[in-house]
N, C-alpha and C positions, 0 to 999 in steps of 0.2 A: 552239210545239212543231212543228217539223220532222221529224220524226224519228216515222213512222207505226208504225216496230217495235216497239216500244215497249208497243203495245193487245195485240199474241199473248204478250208475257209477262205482263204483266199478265192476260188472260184466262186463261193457262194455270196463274198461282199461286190464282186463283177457281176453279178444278178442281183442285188436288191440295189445298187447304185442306178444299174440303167432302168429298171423298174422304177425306181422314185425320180428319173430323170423329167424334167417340166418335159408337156408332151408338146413343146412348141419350136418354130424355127428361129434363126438368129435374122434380127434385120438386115437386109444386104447388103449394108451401105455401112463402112466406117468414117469417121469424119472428127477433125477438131477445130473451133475456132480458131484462127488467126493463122488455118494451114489450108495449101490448096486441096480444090475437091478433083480427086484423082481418077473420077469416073467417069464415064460419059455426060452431056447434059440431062439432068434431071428435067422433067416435066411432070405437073402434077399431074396423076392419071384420075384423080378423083376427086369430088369436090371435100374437103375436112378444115376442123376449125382451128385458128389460128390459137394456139394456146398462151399464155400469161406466163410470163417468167415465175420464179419462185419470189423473185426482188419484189415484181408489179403487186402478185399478192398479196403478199406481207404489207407494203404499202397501203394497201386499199384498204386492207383491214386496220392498217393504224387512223387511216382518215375515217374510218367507219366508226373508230371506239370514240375518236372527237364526235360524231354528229350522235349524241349521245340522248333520245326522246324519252320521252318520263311517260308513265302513263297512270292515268285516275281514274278513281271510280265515284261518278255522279252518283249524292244522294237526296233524291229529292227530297221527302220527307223533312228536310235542314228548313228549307224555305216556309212552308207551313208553319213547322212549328213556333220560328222566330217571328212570323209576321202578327202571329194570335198573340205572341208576346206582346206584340211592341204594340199593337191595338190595344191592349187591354191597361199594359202603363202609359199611353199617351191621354188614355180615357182617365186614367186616376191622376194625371198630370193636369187634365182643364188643356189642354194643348187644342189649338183653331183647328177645324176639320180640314182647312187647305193645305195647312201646314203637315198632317196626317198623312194624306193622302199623297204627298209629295213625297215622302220620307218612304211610304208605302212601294210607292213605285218605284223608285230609284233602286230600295231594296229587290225588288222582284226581277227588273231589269237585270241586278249585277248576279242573284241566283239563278239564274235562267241561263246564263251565260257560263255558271261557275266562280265562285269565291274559293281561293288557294287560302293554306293558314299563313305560309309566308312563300315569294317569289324573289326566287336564285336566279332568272336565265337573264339573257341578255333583250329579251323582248321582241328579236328580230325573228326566233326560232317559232314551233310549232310544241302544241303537246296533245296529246291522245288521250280521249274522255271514251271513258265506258259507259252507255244510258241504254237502258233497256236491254241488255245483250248487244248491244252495236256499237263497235268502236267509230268514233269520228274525231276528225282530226280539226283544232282549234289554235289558232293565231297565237301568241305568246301577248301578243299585243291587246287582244279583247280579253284578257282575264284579267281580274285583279286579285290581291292578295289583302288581309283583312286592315292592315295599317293602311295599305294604298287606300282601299274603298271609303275608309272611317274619314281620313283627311279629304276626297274628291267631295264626298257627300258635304261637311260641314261647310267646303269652300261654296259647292252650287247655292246650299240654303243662303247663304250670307249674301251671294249674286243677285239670286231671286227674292228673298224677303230681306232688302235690308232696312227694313224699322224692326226688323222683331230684333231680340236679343239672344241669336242661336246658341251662342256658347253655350251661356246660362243655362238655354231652354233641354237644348238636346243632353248636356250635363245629367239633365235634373231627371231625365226621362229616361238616362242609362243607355244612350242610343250604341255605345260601343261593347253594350252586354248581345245586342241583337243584330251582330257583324260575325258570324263565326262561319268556318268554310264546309262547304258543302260538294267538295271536290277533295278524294282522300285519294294519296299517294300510294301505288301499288309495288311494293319494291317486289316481291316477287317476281310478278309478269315481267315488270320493266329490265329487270335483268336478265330473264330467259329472252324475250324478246333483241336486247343488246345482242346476247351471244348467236341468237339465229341468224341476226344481220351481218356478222362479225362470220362466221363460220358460213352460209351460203353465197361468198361471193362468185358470181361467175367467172369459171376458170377461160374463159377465154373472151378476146376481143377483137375477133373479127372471122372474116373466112377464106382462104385459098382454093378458089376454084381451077374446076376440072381442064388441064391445057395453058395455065399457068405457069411460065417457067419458074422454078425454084432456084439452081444453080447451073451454071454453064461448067463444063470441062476445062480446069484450070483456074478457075475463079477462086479467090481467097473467099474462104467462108467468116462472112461478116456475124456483128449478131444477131442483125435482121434475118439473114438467109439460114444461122444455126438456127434460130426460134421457127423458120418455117420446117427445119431439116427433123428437131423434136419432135413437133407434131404433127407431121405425117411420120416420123416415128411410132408413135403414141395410135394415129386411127390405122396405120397398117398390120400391129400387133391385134387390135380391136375387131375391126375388120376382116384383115387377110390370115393371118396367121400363116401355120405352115401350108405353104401348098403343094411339095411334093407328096411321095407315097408314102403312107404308112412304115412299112419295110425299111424303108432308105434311111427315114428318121430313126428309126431302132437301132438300125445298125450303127448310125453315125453315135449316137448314144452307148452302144455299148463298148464299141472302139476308145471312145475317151474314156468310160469307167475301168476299161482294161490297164490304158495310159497312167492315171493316176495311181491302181493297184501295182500295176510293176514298177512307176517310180517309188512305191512303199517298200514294196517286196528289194529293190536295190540299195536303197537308200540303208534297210537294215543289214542288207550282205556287206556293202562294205566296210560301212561304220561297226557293227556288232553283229556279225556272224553267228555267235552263241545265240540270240536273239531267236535266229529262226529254229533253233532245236525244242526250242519251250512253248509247248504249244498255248499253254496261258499265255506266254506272253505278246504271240503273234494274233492271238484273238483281242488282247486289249487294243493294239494299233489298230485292230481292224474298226473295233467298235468304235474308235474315236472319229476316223475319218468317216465312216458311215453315220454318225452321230452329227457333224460335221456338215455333213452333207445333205443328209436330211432335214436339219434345222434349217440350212439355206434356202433347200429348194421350199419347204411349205411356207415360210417368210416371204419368200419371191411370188408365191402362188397368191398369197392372202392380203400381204398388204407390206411390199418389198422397203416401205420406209421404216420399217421393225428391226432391218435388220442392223441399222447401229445399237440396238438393243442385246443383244445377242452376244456375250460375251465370251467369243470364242477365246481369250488369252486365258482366260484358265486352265485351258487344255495344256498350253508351255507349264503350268504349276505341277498338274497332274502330273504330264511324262517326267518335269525335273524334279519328282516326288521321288520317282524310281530310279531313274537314266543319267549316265552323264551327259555333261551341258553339249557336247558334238551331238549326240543322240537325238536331246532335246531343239536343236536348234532345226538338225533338218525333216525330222517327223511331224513336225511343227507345223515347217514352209508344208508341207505336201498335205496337209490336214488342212491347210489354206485355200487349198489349192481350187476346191466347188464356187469360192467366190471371185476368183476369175473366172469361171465358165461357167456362171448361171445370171446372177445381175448385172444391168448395163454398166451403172456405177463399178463395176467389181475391183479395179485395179485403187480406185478411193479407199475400196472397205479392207482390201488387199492390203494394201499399205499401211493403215490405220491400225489392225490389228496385229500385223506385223511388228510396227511398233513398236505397241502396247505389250507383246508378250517379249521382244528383248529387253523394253523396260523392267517389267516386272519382275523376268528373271534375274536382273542386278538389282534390284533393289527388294526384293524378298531376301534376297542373304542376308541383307541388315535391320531388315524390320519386318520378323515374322513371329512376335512373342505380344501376346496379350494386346493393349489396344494398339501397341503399335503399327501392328497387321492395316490399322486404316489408313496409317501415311501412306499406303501404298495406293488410295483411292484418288489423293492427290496429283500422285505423277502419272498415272495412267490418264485422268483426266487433263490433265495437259500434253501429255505425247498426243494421245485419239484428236485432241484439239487444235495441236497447232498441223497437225498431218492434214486434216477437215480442212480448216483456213487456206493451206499454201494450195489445196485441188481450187478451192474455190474464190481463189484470186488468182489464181494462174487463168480463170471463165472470166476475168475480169468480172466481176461480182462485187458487187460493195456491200455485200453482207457476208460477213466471217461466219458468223453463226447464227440461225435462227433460232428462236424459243424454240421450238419444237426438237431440233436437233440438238442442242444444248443438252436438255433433258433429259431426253434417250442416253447421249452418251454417259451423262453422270450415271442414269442409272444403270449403264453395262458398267462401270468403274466400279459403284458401289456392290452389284452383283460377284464380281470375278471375288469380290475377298470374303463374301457371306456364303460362296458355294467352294471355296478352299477346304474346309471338314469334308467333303464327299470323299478329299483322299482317305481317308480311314475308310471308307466305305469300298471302294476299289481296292484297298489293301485286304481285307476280308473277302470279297467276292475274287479276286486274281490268287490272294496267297502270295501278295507280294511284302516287300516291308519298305519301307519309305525310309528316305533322309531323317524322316523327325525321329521315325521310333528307332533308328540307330543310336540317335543321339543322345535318346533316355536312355537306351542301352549300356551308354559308353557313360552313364554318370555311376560314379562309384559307391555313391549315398545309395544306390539301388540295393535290393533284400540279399539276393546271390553273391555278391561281391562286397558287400560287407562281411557276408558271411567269408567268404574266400580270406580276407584281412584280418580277422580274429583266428580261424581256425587253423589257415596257415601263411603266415606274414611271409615269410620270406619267397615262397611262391608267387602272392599276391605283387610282388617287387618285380620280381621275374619278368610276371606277367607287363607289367607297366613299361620294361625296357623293351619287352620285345616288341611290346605295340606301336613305340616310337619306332623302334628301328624299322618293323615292318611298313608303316607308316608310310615313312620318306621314301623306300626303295620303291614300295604303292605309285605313289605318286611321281616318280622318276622315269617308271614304264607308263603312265597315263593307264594305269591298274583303278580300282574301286578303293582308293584312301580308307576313307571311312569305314566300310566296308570290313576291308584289312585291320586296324584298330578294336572293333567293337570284338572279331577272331579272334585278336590277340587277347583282349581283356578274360575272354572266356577256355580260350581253348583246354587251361588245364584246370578247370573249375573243379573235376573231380579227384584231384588230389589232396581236396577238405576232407572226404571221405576218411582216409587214413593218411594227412598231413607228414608224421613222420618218419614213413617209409621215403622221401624225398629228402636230401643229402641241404636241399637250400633251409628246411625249417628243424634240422636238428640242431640242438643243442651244443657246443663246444666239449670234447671229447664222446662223445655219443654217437653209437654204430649202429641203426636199427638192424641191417642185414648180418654181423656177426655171429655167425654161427648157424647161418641157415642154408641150407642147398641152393646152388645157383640159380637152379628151375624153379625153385620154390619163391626166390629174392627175385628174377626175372616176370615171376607170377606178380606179385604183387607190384610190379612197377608197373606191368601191362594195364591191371584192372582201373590204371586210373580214367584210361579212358572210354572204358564201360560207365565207370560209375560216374564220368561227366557227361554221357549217355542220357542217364537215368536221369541226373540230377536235372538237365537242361528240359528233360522233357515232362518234368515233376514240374518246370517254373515256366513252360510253353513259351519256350525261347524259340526263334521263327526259324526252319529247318536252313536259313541261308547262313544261318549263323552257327548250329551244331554242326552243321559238316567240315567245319572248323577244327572242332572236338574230333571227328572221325579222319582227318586225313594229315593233319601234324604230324604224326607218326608213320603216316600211309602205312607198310606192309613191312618195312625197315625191322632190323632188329634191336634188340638192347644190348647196345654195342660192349659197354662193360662186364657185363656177365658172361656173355657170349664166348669175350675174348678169355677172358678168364677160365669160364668151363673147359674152353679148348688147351689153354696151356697146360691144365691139371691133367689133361690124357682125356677128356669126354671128346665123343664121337661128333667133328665137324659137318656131318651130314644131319646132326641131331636140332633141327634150325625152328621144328616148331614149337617148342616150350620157351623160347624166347621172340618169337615171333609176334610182333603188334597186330592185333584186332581192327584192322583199322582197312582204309579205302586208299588210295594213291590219289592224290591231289588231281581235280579236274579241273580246275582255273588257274590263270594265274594270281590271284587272290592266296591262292590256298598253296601253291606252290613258294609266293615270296614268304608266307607264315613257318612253312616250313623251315625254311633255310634260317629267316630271323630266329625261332626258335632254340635251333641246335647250335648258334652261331653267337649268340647271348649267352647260352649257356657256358660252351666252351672258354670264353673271353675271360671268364671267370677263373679260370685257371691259368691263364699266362702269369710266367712268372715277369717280365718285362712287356712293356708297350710301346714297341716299336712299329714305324712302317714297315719293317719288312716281318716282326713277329707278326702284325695283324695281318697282314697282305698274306702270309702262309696259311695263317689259321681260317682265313676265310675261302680261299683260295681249296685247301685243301677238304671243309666240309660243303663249300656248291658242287665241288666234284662229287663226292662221296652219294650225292643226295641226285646226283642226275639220271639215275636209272629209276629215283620213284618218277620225274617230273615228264617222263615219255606220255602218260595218259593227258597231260596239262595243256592249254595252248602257248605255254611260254614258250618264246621262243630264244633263240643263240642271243640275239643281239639283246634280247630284255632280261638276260641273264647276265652277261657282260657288264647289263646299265648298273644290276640289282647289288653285284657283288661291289662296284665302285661308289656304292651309297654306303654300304655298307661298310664299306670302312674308314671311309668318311667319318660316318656318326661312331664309329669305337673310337677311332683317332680324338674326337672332339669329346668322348666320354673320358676315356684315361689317359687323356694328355697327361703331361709329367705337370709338376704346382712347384713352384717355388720356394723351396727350404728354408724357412724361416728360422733366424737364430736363436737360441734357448734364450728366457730371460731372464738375468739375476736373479734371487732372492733377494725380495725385497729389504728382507734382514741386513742384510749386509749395507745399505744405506743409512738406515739408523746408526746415529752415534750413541753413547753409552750416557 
């Protein structure tokens, strides 16, 4: 670790961690149903209310959306004007004034009470009338509804007058034009009203008073005694909160933020040491756990049921944007880590997003292009869910999942793949480049490398073998694959510049160096890697991938001219007109590019392919190449891995093929 800047961020995230630490203490008491309580006996020291499971709630509120009250608005005005009616056609009827005055009252009676246009309930319930500003509350059973009323009325007149001929009479009169309801349906009210009753249930049902034993010393904690253990949970956070000193708490606070900071700080030394020399890079870990952490604690502060909201698994996207998946797995856990030490629930949400982010890190390989990105919204919502389920049937619980937590979790599932683009954004704000833009990198339809394919093919060839071979030996040291690849595709990008000064795109008897000075021919071999320089930074290719360009060659000479100059009698100390421009490999990245480089190339000239031809050839230029690889962290044994991949993949390139017999002239079958 190089790189001493590194201690003021780090010390500075052990200061806003304990700064944003909740300023509260831990309840003192651990406990689980169905295990003994390990403490002394408990006695209640104070009197506080017996709270309601989450189960009884929920309940109460499905029994609440049954007892479902309607409410109306009385309009008097109804009554008037139907009774001037029906007086004024009983008058143009000839109709008996007894008979009037019957029909008169019956009607006023059933207005007075309320008339419904039609009645839905079961008659046993109640419903709520609006008159005057004042709601009062009315029997189901004393209202009628305008068919009921029409048929009560026609039956009493037939009871009480029966010589007259009511049908006829009341027919003729129109008496069911002057039945309409005078009681109007308020859906509005009636639904806010619903949801009031539905959402104020009282959260508790009963009280434990002050000298109340709670649990004895040894006693298995039933769920009676859990539910009393919750809530004096519940009023001793309310209530008491912390009661030591100030001081004590701070410290206890800063000690754990320190905890969490060096398990980062470790966590990157042994998995990626390089890690801690970049100082972008040790600011982005820092930002995420204190990101992390912050999101936890003001969730915990405001309203701690948000926090399956919070889709912390995007953070596993983010780092396995940049990092290998070792990387990713343990910066991960320790960016976890605030939701074990701040919510009660912690080890649920612990778990839960846990999960969710080894999930998604397997199934992002396969579904991260276009809308397939949302199948991933899928399995996240089922990991987070059955994780949920198995906490809360392990409480014996017979509800898996509430509305309410359903919800939340879909939308942290649905959040984690609509906040996946921010990596573009962290890759511009860090300077870092991600897995995807490798990826575009490494497609050959891209402008640079098409152009490399027209201007000089057989380079472009070169290029394509070394990237395999580099490739595999990548991935044999648990090296940056990818990484090594997208190198190889570019490294001699600027040999388009002037293509046929390179021996792979000349022409069959064609000598560009013919007749020119060694230094002069060693010049122009060098320049390619200036001008792939230029080129890469003309097409702002991301500096992890020109340094590529700059250390292929590290400081090495150009071995053919060299040798040559010095046979002809040029002065072997004379080493800097063939000397490559270039930097000595500081990764192992850049170190297996290397050797795959010079190692394809050469391969090219064996006259046989043998094990022991290739095992010489290879043998002889990892040596050759081990005084550039001193700056690298490769080490003995991952060069030992590199060279036996490597010949490997020549072996399975120029195996020997099967000599196939020539085949007649077909001439010669034909008969004449």
């Amino acid at each position: 670790m190089k790189n001493i800047r590194i201690y003021p961020v780090l010390a500075i995230l052990v200061v806003l961690i304990t700064l944003f630490f909740p300023k509260e203490g831990k309840f003192p008491y651990e406990y689980q149903k169905g295990r003994p309580w390990i403490y002394e006996t408990l006695i209640a020291p104070i009197d506080f209310p017996l709270l309601k499971s989450e189960a009884e709630m929920l309940r109460e509120k499905e029994e609440k959306s049954d007892q479902f009250i309607d409410y109306y608005n009385y309009d008097a005005s109804v009554a008037k004007v139907q009774l001037e009616q029906f007086y004024a056609a009983a008058a143009d009827a000839g109709l008996e004034e007894s008979l009037v005055k019957y029909v008169a009252g019956k009607l006023g009676d059933a207005y007075r009470v309320g008339v419904l246009s039609e009645f839905n309930g079961s008659g046993d319930g109640v419903i709520m009338v609006k008159r005057d500003k004042r709601l009062s509350e009315i029997p189901e059973s004393e209202v009628k509804d305008v068919p009921t009323l029409y048929m009560t009325l026609k039956s009493s007149l037939r009871y009480d007058f029966p010589d007259q001929p009511i049908d006829s009479l009341m027919d003729g009169v129109g008496l069911k034009d002057f039945i309409v309801p005078n009681l109007l349906f308020d859906e509005n009210f009636t639904q806010l009203a619903h949801r009031e009753a539905v959402n104020f249930i009282s959260p508790t049902k009963g009280v434990v008073y002050a000298g109340q034993l709670i649990v004895t010393k040894g006693e298995t904690v039933t769920s009676d005694i859990c539910e009393m253990l919750d809530s004096y949970k519940a009023e001793y956070k309310l209530s008491f909160g912390y009661q030591g000193s100030y001081f004590s708490l701070l410290m206890s606070h800063l000690i754990q933020a320190l905890a969490m900071v060096l398990l980062l700080f470790f966590v990157l030394f042994f998995l990626e040491e390089k890690v801690l020399d970049d100082i972008r890079k040790v600011i982005f870990f820092a930002s995420l756990l204190f990101v992390s952490f912050l999101v936890t604690a003001l969730m915990f502060k405001y309203n701690p049921g948000y926090l399956y909201i919070v889709p912390y698994s995007v953070l596993a996207l983010f780092i396995g944007a940049f990092f290998r998946p070792s990387v990713v797995a343990a910066t991960y856990t320790v960016s976890l880590l605030p939701l074990l030490m701040i919510p009660d629930n912690g080890l649920e949400l612990f778990m839960m997003n846990m999960t969710a982010g080894a999930v998604l890190q397997f199934a992002y390989q396969r579904f991260n292009r276009g809308w397939m990105q949302f199948v991933n919204i899928i399995f996240l919502f089922i990991a987070m869910g059955l994780i949920y389920s198995s906490f809360h049937v392990a409480k014996s619980e017979a509800v898996f999942f509430s509305e309410r937590e359903l919800m939340l979790v879909g939308i942290n599932s649905l959040l984690v793949v609509m906040m996946y683009p921010f990596v573009f954004i962290i890759e511009k704000i860090f300077s870092f480049v991600s897995y995807s833009r490798l990826w575009d990198l490494s497609d050959t339809n891209n402008k640079l490398l098409r152009m490399l394919q027209m201007k000089a093919p057989g380079t472009f060839q070169h290029s394509l073998q070394v990237a395999n071979l580099a490739e595999n030996a990548a991935r044999a040291i648990g090296a940056d694959a990818m990484l090594v690849r997208v190198g190889a595709m570019y490294h001699d990008i600027g040999k388009s510049e002037n293509p046929l000064c390179f021996t792979e795109n000349q022409p069959k008897g064609m000598n560009y160096h013919k007749g020119m000075p060694y230094t002069e021919s060693a010049a122009e071999i060098i320049r390619h890697v200036d001008d792939g320089l230029a080129l890469a930074e003309k097409a702002k290719l991301p500096k992890v991938v020109t340094d590529f360009i700059l250390t292929h060659h590290g400081t090495s000479l150009t071995g053919f001219f060299y040798g040559t100059y010095c046979k002809e009698g040029g002065d072997p100390n004379n080493t800097a007109p063939f000397t490559y421009h270039g930097q000595k490999p500081h990764t192992k990245e850049q170190a297996v590019l290397m050797a795959a480089d010079s190692i394809e190339a050469a391969a090219r000239s064996l006259e046989t392919y043998t094990e022991e031809s290739v095992s010489e050839l290879v043998e002889g230029i990892v040596s050759g190449k081990r005084s550039q690889f001193d700056e690298s962290d490769i080490s003995i044994k991952d060069i030992e891995t590199i060279k036996s991949a490597f010949k490997h993949d020549l072996m399975q390139i120029y195996h020997s093929r099967v000599a196939y017999p020539k085949r007649r002239n077909v001439k010669t079958y034909i008969k004449d």
